[in-house]
C-alpha positions as CSV (number, residue, x, y, z in Angstrom):
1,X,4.6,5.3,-12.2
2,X,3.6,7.5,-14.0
3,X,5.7,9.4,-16.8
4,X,2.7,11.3,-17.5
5,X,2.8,13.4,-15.0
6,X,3.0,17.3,-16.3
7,X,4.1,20.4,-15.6
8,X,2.2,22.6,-18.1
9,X,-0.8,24.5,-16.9
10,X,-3.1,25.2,-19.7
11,X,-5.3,22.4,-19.3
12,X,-8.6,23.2,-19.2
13,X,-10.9,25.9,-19.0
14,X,-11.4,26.2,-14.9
15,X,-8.0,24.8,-14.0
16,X,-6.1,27.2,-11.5
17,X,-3.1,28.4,-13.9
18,X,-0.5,27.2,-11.4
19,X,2.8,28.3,-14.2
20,X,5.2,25.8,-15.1
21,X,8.3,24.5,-12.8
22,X,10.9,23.1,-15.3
23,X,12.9,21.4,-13.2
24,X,9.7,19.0,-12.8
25,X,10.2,18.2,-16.6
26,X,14.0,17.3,-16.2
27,X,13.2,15.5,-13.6
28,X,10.9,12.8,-15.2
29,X,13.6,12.5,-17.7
30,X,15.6,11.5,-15.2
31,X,13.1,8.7,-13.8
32,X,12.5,7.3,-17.4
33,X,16.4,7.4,-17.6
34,X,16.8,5.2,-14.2
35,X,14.1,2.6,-15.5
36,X,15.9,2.7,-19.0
37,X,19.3,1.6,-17.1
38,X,17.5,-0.9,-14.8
39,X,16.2,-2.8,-17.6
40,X,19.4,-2.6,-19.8
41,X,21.1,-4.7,-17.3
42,X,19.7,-7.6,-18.4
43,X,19.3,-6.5,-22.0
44,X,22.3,-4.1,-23.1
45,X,24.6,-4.3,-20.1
46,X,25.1,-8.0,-19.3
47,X,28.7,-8.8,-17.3
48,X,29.6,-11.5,-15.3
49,X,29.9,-11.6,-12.6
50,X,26.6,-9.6,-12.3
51,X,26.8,-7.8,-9.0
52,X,29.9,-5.4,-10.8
53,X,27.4,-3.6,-13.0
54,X,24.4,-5.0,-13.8
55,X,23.1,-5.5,-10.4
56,X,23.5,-2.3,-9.3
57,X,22.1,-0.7,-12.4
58,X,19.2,-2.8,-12.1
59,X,18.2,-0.9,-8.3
60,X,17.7,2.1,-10.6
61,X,14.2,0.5,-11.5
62,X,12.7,1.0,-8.5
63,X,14.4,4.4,-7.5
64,X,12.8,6.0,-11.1
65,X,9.5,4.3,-9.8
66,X,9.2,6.2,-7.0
67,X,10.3,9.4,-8.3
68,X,7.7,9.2,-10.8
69,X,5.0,8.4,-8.1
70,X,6.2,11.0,-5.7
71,X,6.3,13.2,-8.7
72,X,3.4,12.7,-9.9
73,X,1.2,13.5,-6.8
74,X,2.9,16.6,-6.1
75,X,2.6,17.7,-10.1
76,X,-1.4,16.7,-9.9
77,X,-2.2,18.1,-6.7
78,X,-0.1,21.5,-8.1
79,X,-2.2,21.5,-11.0
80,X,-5.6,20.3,-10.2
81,X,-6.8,21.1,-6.8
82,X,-9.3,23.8,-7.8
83,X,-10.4,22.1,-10.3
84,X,-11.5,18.8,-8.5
85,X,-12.4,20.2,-5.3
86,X,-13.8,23.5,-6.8
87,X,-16.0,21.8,-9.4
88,X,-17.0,19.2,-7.8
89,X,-18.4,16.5,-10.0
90,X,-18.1,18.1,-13.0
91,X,-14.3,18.9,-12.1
92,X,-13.6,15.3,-11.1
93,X,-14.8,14.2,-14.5
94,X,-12.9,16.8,-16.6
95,X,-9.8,15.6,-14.5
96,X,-9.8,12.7,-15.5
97,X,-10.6,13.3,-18.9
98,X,-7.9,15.4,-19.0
99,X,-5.6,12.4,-17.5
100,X,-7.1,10.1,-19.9
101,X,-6.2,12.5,-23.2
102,X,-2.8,12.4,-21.2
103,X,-2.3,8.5,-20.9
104,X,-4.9,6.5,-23.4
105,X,-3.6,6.9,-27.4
106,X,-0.1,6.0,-26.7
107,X,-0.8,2.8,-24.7
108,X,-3.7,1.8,-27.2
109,X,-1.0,2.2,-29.7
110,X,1.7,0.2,-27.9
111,X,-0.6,-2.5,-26.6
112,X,-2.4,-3.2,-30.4
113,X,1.5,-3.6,-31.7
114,X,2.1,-5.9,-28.7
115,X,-1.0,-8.2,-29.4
116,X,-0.2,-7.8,-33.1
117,X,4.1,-9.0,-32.9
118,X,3.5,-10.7,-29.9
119,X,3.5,-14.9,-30.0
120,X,0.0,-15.3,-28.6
121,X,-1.2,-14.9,-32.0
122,X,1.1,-17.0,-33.7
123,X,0.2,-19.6,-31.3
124,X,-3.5,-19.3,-32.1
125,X,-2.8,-19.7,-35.3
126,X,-0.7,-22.8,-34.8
127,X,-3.5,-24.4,-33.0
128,X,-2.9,-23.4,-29.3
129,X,-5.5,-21.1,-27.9
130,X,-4.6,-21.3,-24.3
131,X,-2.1,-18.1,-24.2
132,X,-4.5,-16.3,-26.7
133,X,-7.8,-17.0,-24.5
134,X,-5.7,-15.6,-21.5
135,X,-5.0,-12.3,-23.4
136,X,-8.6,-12.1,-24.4
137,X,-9.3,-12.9,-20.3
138,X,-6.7,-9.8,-19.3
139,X,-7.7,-7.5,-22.5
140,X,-10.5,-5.8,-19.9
141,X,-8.1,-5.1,-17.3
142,X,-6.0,-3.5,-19.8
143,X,-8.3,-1.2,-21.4
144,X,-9.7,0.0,-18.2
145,X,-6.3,0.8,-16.2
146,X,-7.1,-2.0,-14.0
147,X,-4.2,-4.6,-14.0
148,X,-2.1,-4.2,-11.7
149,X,-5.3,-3.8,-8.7
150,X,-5.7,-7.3,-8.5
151,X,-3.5,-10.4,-8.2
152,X,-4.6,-12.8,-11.1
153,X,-3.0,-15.6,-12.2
154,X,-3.4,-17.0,-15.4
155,X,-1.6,-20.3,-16.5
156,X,1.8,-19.6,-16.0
157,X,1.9,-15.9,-15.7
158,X,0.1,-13.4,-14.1
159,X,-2.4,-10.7,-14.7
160,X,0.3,-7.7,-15.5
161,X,2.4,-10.0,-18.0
162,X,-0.5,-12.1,-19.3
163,X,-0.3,-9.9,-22.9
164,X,3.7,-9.8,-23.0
165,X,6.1,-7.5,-24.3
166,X,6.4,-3.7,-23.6
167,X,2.9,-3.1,-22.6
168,X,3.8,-5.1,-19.3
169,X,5.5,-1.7,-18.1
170,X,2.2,-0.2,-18.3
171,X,1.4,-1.4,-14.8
172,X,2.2,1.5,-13.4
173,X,-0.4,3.5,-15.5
174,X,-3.0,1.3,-13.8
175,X,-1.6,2.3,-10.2
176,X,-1.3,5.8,-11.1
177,X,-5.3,5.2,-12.6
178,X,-6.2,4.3,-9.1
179,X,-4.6,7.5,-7.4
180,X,-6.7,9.5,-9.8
181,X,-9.7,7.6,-8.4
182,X,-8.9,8.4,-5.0
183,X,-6.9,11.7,-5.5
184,X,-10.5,14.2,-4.8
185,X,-10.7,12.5,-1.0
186,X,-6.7,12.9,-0.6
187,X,-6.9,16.6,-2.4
188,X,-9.5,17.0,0.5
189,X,-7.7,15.9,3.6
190,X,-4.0,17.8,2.1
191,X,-5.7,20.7,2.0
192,X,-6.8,21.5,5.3
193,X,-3.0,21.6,5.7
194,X,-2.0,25.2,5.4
195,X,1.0,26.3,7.6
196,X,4.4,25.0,6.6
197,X,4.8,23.6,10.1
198,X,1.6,21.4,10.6
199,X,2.6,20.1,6.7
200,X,5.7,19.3,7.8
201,X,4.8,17.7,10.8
202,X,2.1,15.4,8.5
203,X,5.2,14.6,6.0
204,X,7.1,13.4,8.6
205,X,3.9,11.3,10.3
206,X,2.7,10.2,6.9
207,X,6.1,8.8,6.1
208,X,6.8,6.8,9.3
209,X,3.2,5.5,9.2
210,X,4.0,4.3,5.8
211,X,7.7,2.9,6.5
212,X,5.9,1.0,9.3
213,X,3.3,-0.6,7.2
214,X,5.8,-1.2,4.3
215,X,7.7,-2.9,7.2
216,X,5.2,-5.1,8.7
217,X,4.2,-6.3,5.3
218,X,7.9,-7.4,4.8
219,X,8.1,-8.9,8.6
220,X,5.1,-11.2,7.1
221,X,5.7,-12.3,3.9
222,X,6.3,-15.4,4.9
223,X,2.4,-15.9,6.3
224,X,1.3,-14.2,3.0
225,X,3.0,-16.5,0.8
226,X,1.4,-19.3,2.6
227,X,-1.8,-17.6,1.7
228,X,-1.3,-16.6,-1.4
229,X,0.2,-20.2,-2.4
230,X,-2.6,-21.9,-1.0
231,X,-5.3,-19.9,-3.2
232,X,-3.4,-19.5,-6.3
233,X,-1.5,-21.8,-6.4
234,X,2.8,-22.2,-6.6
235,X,2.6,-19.3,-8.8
236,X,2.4,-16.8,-6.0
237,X,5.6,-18.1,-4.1
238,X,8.5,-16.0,-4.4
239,X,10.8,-18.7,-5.1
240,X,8.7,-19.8,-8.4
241,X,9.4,-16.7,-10.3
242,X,9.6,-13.4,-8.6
243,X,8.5,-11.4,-10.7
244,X,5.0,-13.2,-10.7
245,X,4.9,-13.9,-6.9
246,X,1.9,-12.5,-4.6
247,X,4.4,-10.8,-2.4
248,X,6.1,-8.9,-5.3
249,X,2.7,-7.5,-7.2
250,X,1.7,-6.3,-3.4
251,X,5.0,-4.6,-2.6
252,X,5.5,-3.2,-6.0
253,X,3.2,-3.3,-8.4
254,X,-0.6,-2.8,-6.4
255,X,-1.8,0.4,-5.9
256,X,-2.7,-0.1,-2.2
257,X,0.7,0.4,-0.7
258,X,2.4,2.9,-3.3
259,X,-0.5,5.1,-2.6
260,X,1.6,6.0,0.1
261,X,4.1,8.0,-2.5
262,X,1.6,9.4,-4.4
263,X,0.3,11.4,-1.4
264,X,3.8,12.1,0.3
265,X,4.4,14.0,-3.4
266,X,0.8,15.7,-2.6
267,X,1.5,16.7,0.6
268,X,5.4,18.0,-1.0
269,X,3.4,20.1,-3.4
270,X,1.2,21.5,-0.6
271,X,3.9,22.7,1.1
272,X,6.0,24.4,-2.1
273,X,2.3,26.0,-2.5
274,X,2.4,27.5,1.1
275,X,5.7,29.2,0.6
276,X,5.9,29.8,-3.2
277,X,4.7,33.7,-2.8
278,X,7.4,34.3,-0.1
279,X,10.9,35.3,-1.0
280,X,13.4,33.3,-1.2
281,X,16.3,35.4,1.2
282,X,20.2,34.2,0.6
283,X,19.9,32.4,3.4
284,X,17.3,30.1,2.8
285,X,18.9,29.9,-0.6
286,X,22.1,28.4,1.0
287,X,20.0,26.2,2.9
288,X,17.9,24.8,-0.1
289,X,20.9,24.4,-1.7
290,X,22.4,22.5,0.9
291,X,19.0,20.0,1.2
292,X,18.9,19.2,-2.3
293,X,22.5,18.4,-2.2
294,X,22.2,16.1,0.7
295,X,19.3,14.7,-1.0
296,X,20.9,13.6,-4.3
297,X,23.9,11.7,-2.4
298,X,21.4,10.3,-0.2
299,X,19.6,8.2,-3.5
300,X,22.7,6.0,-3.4
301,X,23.6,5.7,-0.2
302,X,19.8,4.9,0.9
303,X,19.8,1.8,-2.5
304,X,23.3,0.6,-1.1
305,X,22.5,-0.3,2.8
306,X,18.9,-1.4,0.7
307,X,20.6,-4.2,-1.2
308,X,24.5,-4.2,0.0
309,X,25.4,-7.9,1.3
310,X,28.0,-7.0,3.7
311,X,26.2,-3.8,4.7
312,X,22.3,-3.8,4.7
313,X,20.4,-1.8,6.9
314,X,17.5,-4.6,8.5
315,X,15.0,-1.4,8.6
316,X,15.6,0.2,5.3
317,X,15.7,-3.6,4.0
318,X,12.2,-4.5,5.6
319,X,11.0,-0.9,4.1
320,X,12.0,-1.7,0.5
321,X,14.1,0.5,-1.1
322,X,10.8,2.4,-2.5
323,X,9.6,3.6,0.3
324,X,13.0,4.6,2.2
325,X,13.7,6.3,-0.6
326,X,10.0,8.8,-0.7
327,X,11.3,11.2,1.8
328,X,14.5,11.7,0.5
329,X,12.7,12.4,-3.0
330,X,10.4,14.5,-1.7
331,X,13.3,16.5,-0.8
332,X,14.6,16.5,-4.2
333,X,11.2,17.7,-5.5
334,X,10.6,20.5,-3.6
335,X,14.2,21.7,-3.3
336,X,14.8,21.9,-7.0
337,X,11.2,23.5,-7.7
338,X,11.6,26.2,-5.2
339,X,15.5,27.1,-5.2
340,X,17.8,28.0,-8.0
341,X,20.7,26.7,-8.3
342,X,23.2,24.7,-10.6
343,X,21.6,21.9,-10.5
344,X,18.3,23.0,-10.8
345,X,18.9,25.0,-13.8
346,X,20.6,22.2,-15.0
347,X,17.0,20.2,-14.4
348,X,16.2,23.5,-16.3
349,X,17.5,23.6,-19.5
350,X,16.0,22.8,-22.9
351,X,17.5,19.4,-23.4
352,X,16.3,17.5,-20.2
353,X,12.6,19.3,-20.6
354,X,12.3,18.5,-23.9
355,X,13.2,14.8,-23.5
356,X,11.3,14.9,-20.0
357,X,7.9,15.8,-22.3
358,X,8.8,13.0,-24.0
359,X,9.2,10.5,-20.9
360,X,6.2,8.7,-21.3
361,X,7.1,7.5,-24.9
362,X,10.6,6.4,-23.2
363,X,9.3,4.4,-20.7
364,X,6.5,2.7,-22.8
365,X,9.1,2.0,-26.2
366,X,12.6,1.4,-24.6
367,X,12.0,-2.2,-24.3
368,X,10.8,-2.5,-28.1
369,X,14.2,-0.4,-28.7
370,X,16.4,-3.0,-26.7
371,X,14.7,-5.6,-28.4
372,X,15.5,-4.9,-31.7
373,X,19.0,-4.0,-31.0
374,X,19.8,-7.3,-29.1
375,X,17.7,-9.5,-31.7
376,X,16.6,-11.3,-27.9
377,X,20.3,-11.8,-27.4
378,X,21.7,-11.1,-24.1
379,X,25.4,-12.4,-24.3
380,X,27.0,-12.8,-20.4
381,X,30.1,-10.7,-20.9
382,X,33.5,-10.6,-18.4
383,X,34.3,-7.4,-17.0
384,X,37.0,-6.5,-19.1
385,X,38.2,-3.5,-20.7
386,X,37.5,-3.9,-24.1
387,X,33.8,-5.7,-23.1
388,X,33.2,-2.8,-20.6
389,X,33.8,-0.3,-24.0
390,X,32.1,-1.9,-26.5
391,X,28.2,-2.1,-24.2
392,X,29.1,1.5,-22.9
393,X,28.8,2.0,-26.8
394,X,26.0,-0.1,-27.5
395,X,23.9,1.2,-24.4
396,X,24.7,4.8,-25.4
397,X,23.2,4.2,-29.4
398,X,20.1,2.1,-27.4
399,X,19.5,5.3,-24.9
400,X,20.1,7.9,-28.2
401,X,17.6,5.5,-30.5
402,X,15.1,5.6,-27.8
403,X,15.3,9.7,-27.4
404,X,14.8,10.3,-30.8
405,X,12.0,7.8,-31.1
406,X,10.1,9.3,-28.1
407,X,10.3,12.7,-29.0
408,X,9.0,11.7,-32.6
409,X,6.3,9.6,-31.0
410,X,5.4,12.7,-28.5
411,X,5.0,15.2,-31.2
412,X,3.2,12.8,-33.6
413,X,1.2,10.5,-31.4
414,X,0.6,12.1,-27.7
415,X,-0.1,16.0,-28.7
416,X,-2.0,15.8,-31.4
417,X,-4.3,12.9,-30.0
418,X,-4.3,14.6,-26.6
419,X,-4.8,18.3,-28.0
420,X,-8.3,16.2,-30.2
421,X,-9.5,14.7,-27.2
422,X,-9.2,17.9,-24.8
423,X,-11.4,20.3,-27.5
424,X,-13.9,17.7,-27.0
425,X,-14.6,18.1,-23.5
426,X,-14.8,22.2,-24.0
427,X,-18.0,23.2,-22.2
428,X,-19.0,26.0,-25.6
429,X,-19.1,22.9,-28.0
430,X,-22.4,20.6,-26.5
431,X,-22.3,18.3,-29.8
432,X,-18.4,17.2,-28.9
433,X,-19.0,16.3,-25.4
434,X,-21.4,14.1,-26.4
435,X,-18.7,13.0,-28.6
436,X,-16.0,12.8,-25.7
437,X,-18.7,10.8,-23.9
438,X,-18.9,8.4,-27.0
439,X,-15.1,8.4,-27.0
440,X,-15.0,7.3,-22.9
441,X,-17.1,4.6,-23.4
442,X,-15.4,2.8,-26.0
443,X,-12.3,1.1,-23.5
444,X,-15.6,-0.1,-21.4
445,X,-16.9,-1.7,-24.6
446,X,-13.9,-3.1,-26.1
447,X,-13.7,-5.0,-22.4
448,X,-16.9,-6.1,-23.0
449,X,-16.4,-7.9,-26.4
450,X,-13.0,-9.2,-25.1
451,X,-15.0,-10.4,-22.0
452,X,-17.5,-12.2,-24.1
453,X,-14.9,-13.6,-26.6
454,X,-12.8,-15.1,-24.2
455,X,-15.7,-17.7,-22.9
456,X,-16.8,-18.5,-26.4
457,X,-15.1,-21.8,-27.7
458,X,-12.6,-20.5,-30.2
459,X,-13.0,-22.9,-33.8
460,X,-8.9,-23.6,-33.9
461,X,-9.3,-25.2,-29.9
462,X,-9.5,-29.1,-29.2
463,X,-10.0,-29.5,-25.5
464,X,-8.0,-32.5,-23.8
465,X,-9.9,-34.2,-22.1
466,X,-7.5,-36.5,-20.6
467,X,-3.8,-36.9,-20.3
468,X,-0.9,-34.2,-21.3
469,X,-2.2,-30.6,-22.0
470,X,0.6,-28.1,-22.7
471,X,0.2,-24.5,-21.2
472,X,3.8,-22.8,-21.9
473,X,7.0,-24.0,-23.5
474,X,9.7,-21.9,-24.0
475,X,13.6,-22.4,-25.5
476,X,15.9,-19.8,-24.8
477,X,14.3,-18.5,-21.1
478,X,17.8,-17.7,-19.5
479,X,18.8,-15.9,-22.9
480,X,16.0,-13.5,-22.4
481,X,13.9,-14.9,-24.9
482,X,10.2,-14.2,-24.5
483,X,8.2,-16.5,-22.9
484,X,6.3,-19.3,-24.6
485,X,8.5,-19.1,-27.7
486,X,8.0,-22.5,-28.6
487,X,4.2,-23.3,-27.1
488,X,2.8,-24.3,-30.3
489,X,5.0,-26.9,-30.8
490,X,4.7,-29.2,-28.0
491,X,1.1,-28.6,-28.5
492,X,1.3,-30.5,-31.8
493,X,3.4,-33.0,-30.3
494,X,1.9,-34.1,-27.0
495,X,-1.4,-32.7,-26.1
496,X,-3.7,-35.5,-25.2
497,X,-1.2,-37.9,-24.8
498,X,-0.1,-39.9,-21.6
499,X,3.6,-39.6,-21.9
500,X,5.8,-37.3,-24.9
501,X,9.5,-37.8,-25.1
502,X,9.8,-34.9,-27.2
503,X,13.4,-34.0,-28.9
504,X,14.6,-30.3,-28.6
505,X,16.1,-29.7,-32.1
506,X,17.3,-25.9,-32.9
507,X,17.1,-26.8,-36.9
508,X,13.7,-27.4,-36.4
509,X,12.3,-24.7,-33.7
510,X,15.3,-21.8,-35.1
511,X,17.6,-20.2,-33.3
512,X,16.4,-17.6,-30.9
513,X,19.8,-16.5,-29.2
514,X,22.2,-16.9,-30.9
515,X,25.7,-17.2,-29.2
516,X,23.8,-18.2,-26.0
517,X,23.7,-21.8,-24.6
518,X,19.5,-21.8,-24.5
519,X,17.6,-24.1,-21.9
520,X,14.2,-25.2,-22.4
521,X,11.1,-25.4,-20.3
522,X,7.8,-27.0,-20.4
523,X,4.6,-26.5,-17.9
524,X,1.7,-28.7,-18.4
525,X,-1.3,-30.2,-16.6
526,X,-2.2,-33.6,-16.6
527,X,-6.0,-33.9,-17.4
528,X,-8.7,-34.6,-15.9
529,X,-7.4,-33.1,-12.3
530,X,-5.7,-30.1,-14.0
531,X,-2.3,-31.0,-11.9
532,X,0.8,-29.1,-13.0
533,X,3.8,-30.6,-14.5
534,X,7.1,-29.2,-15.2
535,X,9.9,-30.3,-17.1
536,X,13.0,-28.1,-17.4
537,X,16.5,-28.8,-19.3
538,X,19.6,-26.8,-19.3
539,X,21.6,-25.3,-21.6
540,X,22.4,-26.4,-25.1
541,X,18.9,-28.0,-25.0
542,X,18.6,-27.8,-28.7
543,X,21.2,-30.0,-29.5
544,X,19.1,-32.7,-29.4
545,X,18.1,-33.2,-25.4
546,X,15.1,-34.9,-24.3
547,X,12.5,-33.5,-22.7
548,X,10.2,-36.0,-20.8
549,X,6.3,-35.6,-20.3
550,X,4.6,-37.9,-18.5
551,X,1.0,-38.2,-16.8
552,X,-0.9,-41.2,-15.1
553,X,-2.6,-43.3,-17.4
554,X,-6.2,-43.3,-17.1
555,X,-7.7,-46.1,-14.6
């Protein structure tokens, strides 16, 4: 995704001065806004039964997803054609310096106070390395925008979650990473399309192509779970944990089929180029009008035959909701940047810019927001009046804490650092580019040294050689609690051993949820042949439940 997409033109020296299109702006609000509500269904806006509310809040996630894509290949290709394709090399690399000013000083910021609050520190301390020497192993992905291009698994959780907390959402800065890679060869080929027509015609082929791989990657799922089960083990099935499966990272999270988004939004902004300079007459007016129009009500429509039960569409289904939706975006998009109308001066006005500038900050701190406003809590509430009231409330303080937060963050964090790292890369000052080169280098070296400290034996790790060796252990799963909560403990208490009947107390491990009946989960391998365990106990497993380990004894 990415929320750094922009709209303003002054760039860099070079850059075709393309002017602003507001409504742009107000509409990455709106995407950040649509992942904020997705992810407050499980943290803010909790009723039971689910489906009422908080599972059709959560099919905003992937909606704001693909808006931000779509968006932000039409916002790129609208503001750095010339540049790349005019400059060659030299263009390519101030584009993505450019991007890199854009996206790096935030995330650095949010993924050292994720590392630094996060439990894989306390759990080195405690003596369990394992979760710590898996951050160390993902650290190089992160600092080089490359986790979400490959499938990883490591332990119990994948490449994209390996750190934990907030900075998992950065994912989509990766996938948006890799259509800056490729974005010169698209700008190429987009282009060479120059009459409304023959770019319509592409829009629509592009689309269909798309829809149709999309669909045959859903029609096989089944084939590549086998696959994927079968070289990384039960991890990668769906049925494990979805958001970790080998079928989820390829339809959602990997670059290599969301590209398709990214260059649908190109081709959208190729055509608003084409026809910018002509008027708009009344009648086209009425038309536009109309198209944006049909567009909005179609969002909803499109996510209810996606995931309705008594009224899903088998083709929009096998698409995903992410890639039916792309056309109808791209609608949106060029409709509200080329038309006036009430809703796109609405998209317009000074609020919704100002907090779409911001969007970035929303997406990458909304999660530390909800977080400290639950305490980890996430009570199951009926769907009652006074209920209903009382998390409209608390979702409405959670949305107006993470605005102000943003905006501070954006004018104290992103500008400044972004406005420093653009004067370095200005052609008149030799001694800073050498500086910006300095500055480029550092993610690459940083990877190194996590690289190299993640295969040196850490002092605090004892190796089992044989028996019970605990990976993750968590109390309080099902109550939203992060994972691995409680690792540290059954380390202490039944690594190396043959069998641990170990005694889930909440006076001794602290309450992490309170008001919610917590479970508790351990995965562990039996050494020497590595073979994973699992031992899982529902709710109230703190008041005194057993939890059984067990493992061969040695011949």
């Amino acid at each position: 995704m990415i929320i750094a997409t922009e709209t303003r033109s002054q760039e860099l020296r070079g850059r075709e001065r393309s002017g602003d299109i507001p409504a742009l702006t107000g509409l990455r609000f709106i995407a950040a806004l649509s992942v904020v509500l997705a992810h407050s269904s499980y943290r803010i806006s909790t009723f039971e039964p689910p489906d009422i509310v908080g599972g059709w809040m959560a099919r905003l996630g992937p909606f704001g997803m693909t808006l931000f894509f779509v968006l932000s290949g039409f916002v790129i290709h609208y503001n750095y054609r010339s540049l790349v394709l005019a400059q060659g090399w030299t263009g390519f690399g101030a584009f993505l310096w450019a991007r890199f000013a854009r996206l790096y000083p935030l995330f650095l910021l949010i993924l050292t106070f994720d590392i630094l609050s996060g439990s894989s520190l306390f759990d080195f301390v405690a003596g369990n390395v394992a979760v710590f020497r898996n951050v160390l192993r993902s650290l190089p992905y992160y600092l080089l925008f490359m986790q979400s291009w490959v499938y990883l698994p490591l332990d119990d959780r994948t490449l994209i979650d390996a750190v934990g907390g907030t900075i998992a959402l950065s994912w989509s800065i990766s996938t948006e990473w890799f259509f800056y890679l490729a974005y010169p060869s698209i700008a190429w080929l987009v282009v060479r399309a120059r009459h409304p027509i023959i770019i319509l015609g592409v829009m629509v082929g592009w689309s269909l192509l798309w829809g149709c791989l999309a669909s045959i990657v859903s029609d096989n799922s089944g084939e590549l779970e086998a696959w994927a089960v079968a070289r990384y083990g039960t991890i990668a099935a769906a049925g494990t944990s979805d958001g970790e499966s080998f079928i989820r990272w390829l339809q959602y999270y990997s670059p290599y089929l969301r590209i398709g988004e990214f260059v649908l939004g190109c081709l959208t902004a190729q055509l608003y180029l084409q026809q910018r300079h002509r008027t708009v007459g009344r009648r086209e007016q009425a038309i536009g009008t109309l198209l944006l129009v049909i567009g909005l009500v179609s969002i909803p429509l499109i996510i209810f035959l996606c995931f309705s039960q008594d009224h899903r569409s088998a083709l929009l289904s096998s698409m995903r909701n992410n890639y039916a939706l792309a056309p109808t975006v791209a609608l949106v998009l060029f409709s509200a940047a080329r038309y006036q109308n009430p809703i796109s001066r609405l998209l317009q006005g000074r609020l919704l810019v100002a907090l779409g500038e911001a969007s970035y900050s929303i997406y990458l701190t909304h999660l530390i927001v909800f977080i400290f406003i639950t305490g980890y809590v996430t009570r199951i509430l009926p769907t009652t009046a006074p209920y209903i009231a009382y998390l409209i409330l608390r979702l409405a303080f959670a949305v107006l804490m993470i605005c102000l937060i943003s905006v501070g963050l954006h004018a104290t964090v992103e500008v400044p650092a972004r406005n420093w790292l653009r004067g370095l890369w200005r052609p008149t000052r030799t001694g800073r580019r050498a500086l910006a080169i300095s500055v480029a280098s550092m993610p690459a070296a940083a990877a190194l040294v996590a690289l190299v400290l993640a295969t040196l034996p850490l002092q605090t790790e004892t190796e089992v050689a044989a028996g019970i060796r605990v990976i993750s252990a968590t109390y309080g799963a099902n109550c939203g609690v992060a994972r691995g909560n409680i690792t540290w403990a059954l380390v202490n208490a039944c690594d190396g051993r043959n069998s641990c009947d170990y005694v889930v107390d909440v006076t001794k491990l602290g309450d992490p949820a309170g008001g919610c009946a917590k479970d508790f989960n351990v995965n562990y391998a039996c050494m020497p042949d590595n073979s994973a365990q699992t031992t899982e106990l529902a709710g109230e497993a703190g008041l005194g439940s057993h939890a059984a380990l067990a493992c061969p004894a040695p011949p």
